[in-house]
C-alpha positions in Angstrom: -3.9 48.6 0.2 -2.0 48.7 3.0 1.2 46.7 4.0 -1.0 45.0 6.9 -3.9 44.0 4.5 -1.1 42.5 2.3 0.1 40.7 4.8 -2.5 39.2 6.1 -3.7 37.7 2.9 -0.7 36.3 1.7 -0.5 34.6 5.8 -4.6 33.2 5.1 -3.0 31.7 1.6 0.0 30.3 3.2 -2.0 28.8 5.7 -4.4 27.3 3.7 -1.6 25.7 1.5 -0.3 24.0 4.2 -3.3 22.4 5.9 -4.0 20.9 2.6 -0.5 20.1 2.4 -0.9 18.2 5.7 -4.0 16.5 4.7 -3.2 15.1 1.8 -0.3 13.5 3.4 -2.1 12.4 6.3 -4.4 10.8 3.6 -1.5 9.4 1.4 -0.4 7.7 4.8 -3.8 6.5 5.9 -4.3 4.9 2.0 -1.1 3.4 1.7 -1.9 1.8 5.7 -5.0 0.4 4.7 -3.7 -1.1 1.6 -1.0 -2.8 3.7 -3.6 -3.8 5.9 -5.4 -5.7 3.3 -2.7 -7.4 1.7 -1.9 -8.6 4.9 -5.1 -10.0 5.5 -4.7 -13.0 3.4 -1.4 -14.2 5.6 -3.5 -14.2 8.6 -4.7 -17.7 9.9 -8.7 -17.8 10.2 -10.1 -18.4 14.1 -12.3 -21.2 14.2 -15.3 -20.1 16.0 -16.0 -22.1 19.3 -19.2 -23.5 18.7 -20.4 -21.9 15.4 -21.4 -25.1 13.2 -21.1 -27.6 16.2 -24.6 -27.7 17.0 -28.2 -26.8 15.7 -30.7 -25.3 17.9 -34.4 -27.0 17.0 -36.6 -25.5 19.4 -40.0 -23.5 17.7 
């Protein structure tokens, strides 16, 4: 096996490592974002709809 082959397989491995590397940070981020998100949610006043409940439509 040459010193090229070598090379090149160690440079695959390395770049595999860090794409998952990058992923599962960019996940970690994305989980962590949406779980702020959500805990938020409750603080948040509710919109009152304009019309929802205001009137009844009773045509057939």
């Amino acid at each position: 096996m040459d010193i090229n082959s070598i090379m090149s397989s160690q440079l695959r491995s390395l770049q595999s490592t860090v794409q998952m590397s990058v992923m599962s940070k960019a996940l970690s981020m994305e989980t962590s974002a949406v779980a702020e998100m959500l805990n938020n949610l409750d603080s948040q006043p509710v919109a009152v709809h304009p019309h929802k409940g205001a009137s009844v439509d009773i045509k057939a």
